[in-house]
CHARMM internal coordinates of N, CA and C (Angstrom, degrees):
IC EDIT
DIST 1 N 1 CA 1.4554
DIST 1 CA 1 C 1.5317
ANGL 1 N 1 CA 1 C 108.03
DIST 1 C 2 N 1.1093
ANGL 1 CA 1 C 2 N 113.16
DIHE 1 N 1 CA 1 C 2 N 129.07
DIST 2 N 2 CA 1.5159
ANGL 1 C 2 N 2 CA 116.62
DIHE 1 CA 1 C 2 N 2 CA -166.54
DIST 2 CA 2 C 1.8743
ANGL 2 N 2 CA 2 C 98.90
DIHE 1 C 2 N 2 CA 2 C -87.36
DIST 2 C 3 N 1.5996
ANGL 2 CA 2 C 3 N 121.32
DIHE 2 N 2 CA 2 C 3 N -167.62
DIST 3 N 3 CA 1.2022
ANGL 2 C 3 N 3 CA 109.14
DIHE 2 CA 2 C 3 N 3 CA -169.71
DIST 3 CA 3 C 1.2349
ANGL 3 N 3 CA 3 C 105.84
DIHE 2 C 3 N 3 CA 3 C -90.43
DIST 3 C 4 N 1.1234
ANGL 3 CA 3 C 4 N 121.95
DIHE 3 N 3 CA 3 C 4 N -54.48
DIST 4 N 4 CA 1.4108
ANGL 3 C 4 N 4 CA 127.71
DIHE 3 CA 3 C 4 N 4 CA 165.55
DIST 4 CA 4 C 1.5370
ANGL 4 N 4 CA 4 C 126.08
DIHE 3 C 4 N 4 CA 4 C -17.48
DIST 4 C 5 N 1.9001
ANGL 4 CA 4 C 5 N 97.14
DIHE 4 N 4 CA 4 C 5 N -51.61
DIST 5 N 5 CA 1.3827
ANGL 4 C 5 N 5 CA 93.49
DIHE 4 CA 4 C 5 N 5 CA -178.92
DIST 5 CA 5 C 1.7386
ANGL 5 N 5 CA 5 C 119.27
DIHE 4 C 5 N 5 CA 5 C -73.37
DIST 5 C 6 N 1.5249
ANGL 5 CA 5 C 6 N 106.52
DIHE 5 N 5 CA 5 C 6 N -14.00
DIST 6 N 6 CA 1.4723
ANGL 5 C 6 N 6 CA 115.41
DIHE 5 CA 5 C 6 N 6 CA -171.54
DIST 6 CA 6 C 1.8389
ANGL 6 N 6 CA 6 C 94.92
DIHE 5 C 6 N 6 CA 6 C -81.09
DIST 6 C 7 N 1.3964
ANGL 6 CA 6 C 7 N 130.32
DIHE 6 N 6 CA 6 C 7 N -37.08
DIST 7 N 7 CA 0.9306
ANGL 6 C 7 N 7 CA 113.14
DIHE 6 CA 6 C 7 N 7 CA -167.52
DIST 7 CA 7 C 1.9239
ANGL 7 N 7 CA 7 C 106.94
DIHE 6 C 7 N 7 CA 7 C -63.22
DIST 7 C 8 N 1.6625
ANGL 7 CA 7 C 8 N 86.41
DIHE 7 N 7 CA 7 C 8 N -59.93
DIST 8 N 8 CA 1.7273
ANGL 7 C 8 N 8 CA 86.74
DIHE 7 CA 7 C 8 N 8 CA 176.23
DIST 8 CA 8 C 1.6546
ANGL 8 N 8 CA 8 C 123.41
DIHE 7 C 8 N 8 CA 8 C -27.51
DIST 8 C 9 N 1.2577
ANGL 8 CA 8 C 9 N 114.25
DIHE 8 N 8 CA 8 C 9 N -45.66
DIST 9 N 9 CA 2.0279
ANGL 8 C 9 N 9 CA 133.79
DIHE 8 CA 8 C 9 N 9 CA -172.14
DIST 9 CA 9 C 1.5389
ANGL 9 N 9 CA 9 C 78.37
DIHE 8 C 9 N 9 CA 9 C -68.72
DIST 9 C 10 N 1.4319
ANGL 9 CA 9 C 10 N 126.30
DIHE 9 N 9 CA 9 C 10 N -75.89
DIST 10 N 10 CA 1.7443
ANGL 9 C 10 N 10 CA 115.33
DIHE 9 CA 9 C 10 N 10 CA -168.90
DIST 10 CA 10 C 1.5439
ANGL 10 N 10 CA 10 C 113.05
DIHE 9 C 10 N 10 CA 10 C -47.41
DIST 10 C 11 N 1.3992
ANGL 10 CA 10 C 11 N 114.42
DIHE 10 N 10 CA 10 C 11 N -49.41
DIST 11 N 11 CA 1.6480
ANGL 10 C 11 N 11 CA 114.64
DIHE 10 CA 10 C 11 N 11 CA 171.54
DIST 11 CA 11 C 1.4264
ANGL 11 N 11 CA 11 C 121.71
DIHE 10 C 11 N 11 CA 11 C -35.85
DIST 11 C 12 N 1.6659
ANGL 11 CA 11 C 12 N 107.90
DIHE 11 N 11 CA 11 C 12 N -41.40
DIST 12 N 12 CA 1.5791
ANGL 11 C 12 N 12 CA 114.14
DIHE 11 CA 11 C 12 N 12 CA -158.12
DIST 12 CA 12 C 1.3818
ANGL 12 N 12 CA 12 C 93.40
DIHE 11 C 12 N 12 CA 12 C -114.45
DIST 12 C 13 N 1.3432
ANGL 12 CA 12 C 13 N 133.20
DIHE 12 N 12 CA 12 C 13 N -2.38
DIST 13 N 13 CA 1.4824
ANGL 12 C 13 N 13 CA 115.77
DIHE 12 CA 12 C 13 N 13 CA 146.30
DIST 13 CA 13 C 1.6696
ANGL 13 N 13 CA 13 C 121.60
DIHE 12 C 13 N 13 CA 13 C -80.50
DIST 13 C 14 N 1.1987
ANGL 13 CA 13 C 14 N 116.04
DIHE 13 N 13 CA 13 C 14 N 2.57
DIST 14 N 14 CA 1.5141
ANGL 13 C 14 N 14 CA 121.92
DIHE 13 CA 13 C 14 N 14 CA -155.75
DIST 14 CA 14 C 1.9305
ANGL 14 N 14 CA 14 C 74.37
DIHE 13 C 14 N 14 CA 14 C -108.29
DIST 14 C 15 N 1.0151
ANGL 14 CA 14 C 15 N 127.98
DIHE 14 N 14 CA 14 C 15 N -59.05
DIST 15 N 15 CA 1.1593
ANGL 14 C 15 N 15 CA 146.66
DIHE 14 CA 14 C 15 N 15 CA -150.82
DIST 15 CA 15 C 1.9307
ANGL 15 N 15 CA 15 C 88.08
DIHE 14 C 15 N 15 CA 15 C -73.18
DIST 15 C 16 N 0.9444
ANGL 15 CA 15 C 16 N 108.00
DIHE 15 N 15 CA 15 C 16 N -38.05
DIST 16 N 16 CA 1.9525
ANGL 15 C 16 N 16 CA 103.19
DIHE 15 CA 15 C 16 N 16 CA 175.06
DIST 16 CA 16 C 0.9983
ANGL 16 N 16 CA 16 C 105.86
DIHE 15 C 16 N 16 CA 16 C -56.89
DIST 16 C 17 N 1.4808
ANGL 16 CA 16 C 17 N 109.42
DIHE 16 N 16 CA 16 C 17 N -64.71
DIST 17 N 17 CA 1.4530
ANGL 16 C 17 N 17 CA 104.62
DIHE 16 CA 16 C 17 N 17 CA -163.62
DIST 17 CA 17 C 1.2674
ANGL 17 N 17 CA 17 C 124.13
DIHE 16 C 17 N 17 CA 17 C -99.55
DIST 17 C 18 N 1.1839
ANGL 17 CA 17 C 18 N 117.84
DIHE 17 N 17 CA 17 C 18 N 13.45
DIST 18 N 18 CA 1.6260
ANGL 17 C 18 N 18 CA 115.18
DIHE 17 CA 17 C 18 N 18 CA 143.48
DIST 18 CA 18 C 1.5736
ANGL 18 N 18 CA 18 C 113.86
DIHE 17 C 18 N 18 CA 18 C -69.05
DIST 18 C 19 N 1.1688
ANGL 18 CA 18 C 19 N 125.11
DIHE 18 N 18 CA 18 C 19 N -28.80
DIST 19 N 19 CA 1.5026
ANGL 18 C 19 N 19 CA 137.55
DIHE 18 CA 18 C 19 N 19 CA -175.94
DIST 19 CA 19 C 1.6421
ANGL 19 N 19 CA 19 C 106.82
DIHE 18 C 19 N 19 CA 19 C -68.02
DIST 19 C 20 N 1.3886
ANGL 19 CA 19 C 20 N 106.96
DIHE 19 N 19 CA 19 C 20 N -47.96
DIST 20 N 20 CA 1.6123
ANGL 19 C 20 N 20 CA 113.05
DIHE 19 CA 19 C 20 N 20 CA -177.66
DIST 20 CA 20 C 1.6559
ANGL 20 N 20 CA 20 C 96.78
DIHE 19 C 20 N 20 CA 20 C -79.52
DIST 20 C 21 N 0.8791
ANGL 20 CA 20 C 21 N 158.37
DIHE 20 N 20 CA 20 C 21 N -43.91
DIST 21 N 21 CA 1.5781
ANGL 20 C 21 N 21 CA 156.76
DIHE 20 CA 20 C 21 N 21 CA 160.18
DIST 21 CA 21 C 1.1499
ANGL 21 N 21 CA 21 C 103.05
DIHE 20 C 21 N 21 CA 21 C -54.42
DIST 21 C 22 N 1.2130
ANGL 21 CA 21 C 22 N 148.38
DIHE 21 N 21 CA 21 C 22 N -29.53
DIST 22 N 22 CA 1.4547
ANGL 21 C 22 N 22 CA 113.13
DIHE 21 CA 21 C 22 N 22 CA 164.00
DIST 22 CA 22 C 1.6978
ANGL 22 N 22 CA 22 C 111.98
DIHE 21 C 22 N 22 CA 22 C -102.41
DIST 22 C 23 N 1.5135
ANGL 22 CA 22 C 23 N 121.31
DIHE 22 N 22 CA 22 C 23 N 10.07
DIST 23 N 23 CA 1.5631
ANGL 22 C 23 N 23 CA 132.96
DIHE 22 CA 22 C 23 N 23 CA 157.79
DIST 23 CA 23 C 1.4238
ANGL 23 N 23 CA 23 C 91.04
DIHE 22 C 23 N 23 CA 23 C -60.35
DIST 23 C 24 N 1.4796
ANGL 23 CA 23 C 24 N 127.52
DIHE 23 N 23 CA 23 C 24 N -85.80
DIST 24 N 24 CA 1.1619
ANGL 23 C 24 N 24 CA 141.29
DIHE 23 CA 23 C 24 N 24 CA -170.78
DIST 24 CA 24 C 1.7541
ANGL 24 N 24 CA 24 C 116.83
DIHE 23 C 24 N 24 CA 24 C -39.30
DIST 24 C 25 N 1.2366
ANGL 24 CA 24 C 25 N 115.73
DIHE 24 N 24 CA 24 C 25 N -34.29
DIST 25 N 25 CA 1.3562
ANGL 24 C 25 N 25 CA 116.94
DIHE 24 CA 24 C 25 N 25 CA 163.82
DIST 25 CA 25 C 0.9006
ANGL 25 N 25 CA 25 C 123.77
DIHE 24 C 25 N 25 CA 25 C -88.19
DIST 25 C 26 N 1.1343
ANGL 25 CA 25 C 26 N 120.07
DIHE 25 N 25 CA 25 C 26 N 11.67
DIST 26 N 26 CA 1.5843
ANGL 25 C 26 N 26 CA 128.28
DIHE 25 CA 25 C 26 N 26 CA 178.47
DIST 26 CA 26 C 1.8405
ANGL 26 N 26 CA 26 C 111.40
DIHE 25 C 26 N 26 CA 26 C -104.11
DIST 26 C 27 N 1.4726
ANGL 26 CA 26 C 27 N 78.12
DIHE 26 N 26 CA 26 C 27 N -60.07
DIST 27 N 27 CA 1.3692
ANGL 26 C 27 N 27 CA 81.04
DIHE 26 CA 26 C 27 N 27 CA -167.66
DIST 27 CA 27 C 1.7457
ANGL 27 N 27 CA 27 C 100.83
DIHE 26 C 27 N 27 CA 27 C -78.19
DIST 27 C 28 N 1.2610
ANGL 27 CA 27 C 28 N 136.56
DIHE 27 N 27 CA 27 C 28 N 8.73
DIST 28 N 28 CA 1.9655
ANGL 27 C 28 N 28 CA 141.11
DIHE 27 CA 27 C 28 N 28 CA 143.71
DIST 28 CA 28 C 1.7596
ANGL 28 N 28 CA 28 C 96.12
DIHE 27 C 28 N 28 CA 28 C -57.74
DIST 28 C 29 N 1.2759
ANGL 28 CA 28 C 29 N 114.65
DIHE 28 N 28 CA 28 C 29 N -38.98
DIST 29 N 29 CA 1.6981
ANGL 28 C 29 N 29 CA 111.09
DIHE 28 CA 28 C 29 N 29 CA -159.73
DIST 29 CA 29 C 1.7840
ANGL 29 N 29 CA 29 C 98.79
DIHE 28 C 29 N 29 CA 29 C -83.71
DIST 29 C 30 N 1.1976
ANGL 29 CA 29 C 30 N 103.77
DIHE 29 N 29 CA 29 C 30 N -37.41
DIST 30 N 30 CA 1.7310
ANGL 29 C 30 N 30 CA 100.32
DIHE 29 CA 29 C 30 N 30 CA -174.85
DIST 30 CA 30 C 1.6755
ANGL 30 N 30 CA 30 C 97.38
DIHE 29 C 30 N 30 CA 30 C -81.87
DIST 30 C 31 N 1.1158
ANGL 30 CA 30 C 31 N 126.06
DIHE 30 N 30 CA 30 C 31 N -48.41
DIST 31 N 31 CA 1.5810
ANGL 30 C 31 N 31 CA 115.57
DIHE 30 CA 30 C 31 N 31 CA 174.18
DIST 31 CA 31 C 1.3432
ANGL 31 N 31 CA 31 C 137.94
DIHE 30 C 31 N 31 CA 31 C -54.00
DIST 31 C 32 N 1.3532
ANGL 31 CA 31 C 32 N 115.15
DIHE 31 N 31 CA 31 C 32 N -32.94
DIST 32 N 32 CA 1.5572
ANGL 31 C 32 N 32 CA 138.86
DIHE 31 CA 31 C 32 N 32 CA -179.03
DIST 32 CA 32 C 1.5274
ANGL 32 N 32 CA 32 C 111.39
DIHE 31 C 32 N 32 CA 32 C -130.78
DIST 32 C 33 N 1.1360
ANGL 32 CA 32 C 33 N 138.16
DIHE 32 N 32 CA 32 C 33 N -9.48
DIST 33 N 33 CA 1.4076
ANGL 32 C 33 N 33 CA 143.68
DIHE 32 CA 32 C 33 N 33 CA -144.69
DIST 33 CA 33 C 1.3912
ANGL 33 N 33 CA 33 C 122.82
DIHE 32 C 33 N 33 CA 33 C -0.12
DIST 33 C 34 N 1.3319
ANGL 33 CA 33 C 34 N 95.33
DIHE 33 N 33 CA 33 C 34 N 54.16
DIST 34 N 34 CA 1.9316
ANGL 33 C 34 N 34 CA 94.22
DIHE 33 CA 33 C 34 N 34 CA 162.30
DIST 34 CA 34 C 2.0626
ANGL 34 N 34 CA 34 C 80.22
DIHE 33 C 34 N 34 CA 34 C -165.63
DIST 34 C 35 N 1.2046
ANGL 34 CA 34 C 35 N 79.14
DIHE 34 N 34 CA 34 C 35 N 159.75
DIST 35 N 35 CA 1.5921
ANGL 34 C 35 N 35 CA 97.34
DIHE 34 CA 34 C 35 N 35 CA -170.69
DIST 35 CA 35 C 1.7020
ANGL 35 N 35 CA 35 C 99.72
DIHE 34 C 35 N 35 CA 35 C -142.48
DIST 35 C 36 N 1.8285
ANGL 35 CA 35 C 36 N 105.31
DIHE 35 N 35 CA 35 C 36 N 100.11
DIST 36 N 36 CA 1.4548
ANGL 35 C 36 N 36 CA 111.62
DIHE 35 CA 35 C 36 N 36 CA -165.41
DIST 36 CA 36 C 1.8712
ANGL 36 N 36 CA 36 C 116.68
DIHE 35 C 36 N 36 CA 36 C -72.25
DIST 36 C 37 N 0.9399
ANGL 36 CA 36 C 37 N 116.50
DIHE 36 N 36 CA 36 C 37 N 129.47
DIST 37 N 37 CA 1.4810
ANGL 36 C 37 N 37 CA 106.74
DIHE 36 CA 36 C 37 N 37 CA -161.98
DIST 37 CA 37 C 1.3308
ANGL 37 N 37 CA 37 C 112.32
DIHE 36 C 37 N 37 CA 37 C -57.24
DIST 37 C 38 N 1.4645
ANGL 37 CA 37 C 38 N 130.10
DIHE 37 N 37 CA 37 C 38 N -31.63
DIST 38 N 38 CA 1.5529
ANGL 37 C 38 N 38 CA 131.33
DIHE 37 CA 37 C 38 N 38 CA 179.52
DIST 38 CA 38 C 2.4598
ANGL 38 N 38 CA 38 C 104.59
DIHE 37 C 38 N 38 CA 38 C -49.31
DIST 38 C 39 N 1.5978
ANGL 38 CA 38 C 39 N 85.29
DIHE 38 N 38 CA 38 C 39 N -33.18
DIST 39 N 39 CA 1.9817
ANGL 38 C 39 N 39 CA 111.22
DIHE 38 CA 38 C 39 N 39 CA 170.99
DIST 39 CA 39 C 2.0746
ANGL 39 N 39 CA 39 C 93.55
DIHE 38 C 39 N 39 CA 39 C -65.06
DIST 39 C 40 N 0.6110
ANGL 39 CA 39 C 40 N 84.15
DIHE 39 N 39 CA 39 C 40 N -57.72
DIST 40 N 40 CA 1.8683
ANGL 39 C 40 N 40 CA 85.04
DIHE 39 CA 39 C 40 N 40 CA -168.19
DIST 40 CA 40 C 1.3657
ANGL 40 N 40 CA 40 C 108.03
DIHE 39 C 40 N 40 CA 40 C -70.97
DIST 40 C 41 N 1.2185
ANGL 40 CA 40 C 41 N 139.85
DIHE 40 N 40 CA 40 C 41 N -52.32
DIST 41 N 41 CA 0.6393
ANGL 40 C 41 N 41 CA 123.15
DIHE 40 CA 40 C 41 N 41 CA 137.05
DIST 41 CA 41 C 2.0108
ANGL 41 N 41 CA 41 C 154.98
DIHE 40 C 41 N 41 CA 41 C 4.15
DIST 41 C 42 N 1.0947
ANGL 41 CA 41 C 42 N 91.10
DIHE 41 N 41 CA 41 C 42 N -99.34
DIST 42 N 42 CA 1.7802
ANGL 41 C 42 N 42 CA 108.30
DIHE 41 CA 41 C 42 N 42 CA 145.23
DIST 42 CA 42 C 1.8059
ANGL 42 N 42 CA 42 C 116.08
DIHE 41 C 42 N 42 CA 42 C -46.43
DIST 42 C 43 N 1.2860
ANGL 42 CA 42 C 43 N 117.30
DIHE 42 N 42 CA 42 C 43 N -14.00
DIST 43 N 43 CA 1.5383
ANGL 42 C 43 N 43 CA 105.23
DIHE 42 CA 42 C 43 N 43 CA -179.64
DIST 43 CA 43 C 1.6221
ANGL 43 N 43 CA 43 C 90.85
DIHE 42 C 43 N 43 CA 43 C -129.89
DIST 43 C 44 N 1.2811
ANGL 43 CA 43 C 44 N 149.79
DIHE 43 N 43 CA 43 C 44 N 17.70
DIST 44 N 44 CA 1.5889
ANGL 43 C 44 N 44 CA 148.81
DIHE 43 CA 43 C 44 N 44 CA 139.96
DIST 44 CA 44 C 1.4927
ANGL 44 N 44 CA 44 C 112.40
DIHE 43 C 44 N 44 CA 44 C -96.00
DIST 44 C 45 N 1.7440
ANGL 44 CA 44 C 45 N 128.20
DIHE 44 N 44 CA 44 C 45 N -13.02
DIST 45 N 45 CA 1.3642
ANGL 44 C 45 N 45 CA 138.35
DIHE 44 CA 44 C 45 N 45 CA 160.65
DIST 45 CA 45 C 1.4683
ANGL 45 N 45 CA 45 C 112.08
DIHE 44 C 45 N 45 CA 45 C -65.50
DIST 45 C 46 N 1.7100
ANGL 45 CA 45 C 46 N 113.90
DIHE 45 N 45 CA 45 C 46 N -21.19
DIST 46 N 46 CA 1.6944
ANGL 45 C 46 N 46 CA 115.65
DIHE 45 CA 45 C 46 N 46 CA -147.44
DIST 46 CA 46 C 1.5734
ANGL 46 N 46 CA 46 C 94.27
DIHE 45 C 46 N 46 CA 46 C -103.33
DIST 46 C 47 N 1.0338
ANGL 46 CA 46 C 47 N 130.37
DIHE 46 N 46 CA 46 C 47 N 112.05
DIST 47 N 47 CA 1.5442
ANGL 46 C 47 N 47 CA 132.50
DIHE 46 CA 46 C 47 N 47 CA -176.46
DIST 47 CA 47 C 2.0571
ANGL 47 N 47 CA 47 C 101.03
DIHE 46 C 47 N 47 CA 47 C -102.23
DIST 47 C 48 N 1.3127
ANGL 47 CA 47 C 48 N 99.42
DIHE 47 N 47 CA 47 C 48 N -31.20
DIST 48 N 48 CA 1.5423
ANGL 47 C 48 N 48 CA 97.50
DIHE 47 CA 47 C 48 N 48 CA 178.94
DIST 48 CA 48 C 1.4185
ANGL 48 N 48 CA 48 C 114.15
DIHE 47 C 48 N 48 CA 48 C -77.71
DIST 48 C 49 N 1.3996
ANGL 48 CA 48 C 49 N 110.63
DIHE 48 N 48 CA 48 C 49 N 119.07
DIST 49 N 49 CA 1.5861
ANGL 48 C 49 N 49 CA 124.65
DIHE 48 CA 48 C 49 N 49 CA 175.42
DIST 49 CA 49 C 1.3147
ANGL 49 N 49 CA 49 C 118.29
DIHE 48 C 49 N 49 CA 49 C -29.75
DIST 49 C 50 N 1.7578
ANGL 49 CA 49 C 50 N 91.35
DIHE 49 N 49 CA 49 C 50 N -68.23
DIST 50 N 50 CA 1.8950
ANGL 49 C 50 N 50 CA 101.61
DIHE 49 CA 49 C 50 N 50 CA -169.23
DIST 50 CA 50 C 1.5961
ANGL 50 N 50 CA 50 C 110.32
DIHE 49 C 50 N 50 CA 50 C -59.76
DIST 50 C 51 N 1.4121
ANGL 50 CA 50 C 51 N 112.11
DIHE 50 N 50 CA 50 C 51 N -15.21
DIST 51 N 51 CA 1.6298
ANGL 50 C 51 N 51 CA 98.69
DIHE 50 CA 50 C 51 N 51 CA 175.43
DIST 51 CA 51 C 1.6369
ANGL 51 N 51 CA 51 C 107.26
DIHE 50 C 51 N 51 CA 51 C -109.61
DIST 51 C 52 N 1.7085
ANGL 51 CA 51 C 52 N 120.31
DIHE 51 N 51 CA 51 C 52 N 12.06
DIST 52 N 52 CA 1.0661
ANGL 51 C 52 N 52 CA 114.84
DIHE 51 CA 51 C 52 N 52 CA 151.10
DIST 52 CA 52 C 1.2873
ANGL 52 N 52 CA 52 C 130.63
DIHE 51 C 52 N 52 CA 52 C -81.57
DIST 52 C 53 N 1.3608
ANGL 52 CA 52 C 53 N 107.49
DIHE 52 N 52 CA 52 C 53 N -33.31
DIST 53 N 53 CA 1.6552
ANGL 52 C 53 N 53 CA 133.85
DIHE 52 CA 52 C 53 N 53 CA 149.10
DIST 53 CA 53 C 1.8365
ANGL 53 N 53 CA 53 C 126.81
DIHE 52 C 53 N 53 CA 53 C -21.78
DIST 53 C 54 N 1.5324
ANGL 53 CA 53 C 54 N 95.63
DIHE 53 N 53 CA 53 C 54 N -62.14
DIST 54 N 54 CA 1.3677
ANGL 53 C 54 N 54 CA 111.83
DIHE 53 CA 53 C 54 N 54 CA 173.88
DIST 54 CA 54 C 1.6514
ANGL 54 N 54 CA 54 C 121.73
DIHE 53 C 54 N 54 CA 54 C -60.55
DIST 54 C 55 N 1.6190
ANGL 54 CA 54 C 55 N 89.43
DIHE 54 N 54 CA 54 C 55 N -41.62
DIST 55 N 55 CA 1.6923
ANGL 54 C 55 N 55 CA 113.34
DIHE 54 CA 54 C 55 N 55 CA -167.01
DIST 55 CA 55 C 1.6997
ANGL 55 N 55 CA 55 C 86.46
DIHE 54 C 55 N 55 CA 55 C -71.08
DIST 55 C 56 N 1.1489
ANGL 55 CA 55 C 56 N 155.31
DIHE 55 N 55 CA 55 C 56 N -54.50
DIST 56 N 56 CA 1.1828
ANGL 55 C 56 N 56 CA 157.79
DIHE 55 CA 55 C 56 N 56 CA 174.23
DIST 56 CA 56 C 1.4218
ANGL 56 N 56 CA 56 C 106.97
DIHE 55 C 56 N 56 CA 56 C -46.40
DIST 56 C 57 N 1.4095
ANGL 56 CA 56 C 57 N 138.53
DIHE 56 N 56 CA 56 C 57 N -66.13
DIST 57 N 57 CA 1.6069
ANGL 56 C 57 N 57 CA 137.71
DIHE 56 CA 56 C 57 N 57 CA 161.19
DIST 57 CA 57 C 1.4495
ANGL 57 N 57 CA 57 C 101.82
DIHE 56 C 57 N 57 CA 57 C -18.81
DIST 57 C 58 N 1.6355
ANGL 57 CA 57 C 58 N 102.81
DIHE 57 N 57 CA 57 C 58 N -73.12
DIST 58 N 58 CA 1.2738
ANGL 57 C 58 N 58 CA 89.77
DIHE 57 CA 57 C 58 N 58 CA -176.08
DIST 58 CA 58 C 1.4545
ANGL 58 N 58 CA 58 C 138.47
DIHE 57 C 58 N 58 CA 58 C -66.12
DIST 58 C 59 N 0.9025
ANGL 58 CA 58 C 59 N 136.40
DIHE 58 N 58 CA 58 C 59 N 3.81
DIST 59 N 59 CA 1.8765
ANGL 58 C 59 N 59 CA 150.68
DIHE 58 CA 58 C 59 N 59 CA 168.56
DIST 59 CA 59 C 1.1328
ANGL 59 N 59 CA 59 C 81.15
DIHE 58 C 59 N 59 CA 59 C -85.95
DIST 59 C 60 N 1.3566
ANGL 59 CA 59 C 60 N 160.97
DIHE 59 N 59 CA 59 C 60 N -95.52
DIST 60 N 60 CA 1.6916
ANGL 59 C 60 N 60 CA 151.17
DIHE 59 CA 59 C 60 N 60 CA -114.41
DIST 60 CA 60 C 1.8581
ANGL 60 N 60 CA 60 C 90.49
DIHE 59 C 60 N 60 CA 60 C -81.27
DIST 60 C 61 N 1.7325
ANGL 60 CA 60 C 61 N 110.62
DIHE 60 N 60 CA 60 C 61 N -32.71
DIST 61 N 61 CA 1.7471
ANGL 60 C 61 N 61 CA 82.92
DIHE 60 CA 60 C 61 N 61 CA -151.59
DIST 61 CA 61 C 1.6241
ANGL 61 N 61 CA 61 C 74.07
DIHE 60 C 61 N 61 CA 61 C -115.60
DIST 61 C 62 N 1.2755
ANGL 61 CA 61 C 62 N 125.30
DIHE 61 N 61 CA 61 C 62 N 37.73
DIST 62 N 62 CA 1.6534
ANGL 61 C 62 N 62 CA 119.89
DIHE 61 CA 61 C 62 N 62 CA 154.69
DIST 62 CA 62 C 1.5205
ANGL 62 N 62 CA 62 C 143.23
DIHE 61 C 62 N 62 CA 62 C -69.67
DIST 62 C 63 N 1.1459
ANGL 62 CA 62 C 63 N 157.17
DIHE 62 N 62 CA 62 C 63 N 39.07
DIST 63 N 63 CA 0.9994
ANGL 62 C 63 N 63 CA 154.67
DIHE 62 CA 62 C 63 N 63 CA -154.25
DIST 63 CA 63 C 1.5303
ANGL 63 N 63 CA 63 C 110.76
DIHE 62 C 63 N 63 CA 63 C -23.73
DIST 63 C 64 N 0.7335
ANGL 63 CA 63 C 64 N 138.81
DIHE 63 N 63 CA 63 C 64 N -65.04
DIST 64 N 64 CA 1.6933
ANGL 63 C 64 N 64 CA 139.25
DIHE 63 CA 63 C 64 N 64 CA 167.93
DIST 64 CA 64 C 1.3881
ANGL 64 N 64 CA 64 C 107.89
DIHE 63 C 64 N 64 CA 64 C -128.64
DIST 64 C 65 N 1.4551
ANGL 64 CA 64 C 65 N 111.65
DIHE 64 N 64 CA 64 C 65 N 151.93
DIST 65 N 65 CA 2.0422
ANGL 64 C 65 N 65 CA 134.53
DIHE 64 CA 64 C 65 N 65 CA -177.76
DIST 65 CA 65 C 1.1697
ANGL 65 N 65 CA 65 C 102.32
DIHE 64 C 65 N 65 CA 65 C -32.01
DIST 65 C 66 N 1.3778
ANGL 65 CA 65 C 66 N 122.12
DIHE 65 N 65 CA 65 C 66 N -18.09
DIST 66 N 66 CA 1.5766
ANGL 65 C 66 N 66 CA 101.21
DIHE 65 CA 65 C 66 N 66 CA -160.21
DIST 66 CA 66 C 1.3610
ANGL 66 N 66 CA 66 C 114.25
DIHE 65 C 66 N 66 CA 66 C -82.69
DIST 66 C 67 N 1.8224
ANGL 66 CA 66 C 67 N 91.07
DIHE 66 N 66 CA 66 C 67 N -31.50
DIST 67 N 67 CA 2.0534
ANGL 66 C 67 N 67 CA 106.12
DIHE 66 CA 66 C 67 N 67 CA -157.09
DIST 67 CA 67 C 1.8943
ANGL 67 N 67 CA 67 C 93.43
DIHE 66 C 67 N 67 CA 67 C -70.51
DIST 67 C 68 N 1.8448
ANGL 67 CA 67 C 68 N 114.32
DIHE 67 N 67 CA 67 C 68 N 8.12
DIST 68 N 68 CA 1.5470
ANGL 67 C 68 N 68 CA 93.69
DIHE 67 CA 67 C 68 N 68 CA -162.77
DIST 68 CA 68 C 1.9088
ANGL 68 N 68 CA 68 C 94.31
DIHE 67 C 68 N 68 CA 68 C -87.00
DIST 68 C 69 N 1.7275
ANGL 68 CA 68 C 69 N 89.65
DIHE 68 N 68 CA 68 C 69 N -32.35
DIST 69 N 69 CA 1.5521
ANGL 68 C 69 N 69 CA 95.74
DIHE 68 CA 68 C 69 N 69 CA -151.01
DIST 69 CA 69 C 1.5861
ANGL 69 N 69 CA 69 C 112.20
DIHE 68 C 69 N 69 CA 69 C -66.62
END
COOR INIT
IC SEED 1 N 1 CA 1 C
IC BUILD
């Protein structure tokens, strides 16, 4: 893999998961409409996908803010 091509793969992993962090803050704002900062927080700290992934499950199959945190 040349350098170029590694930067692009770092670009478009940086570029995922900014995409899933603001899915996840979005869809806290359409479900509950307020998104508590200790919540924002904890999901702009989270750089790993698969537990941005999870953190998203949980907002859709949450019953109230609390069951996310």
């Amino acid at each position: 893999m040349t350098l170029t091509e590694k930067w692009m793969m770092e670009g478009l992993q940086k570029g995922l998961i900014k995409a899933k962090k603001d899915d996840i803050k979005s869809a806290v704002l359409i479900k509950f409409v307020l998104l508590p900062k200790e919540l924002e927080e904890k999901i702009e700290n989270t750089d790993d996908i698969k537990v941005l992934e999870e953190t998203f499950k949980k907002v859709i199959l949450a019953s109230k803010i609390e069951d996310i945190q």
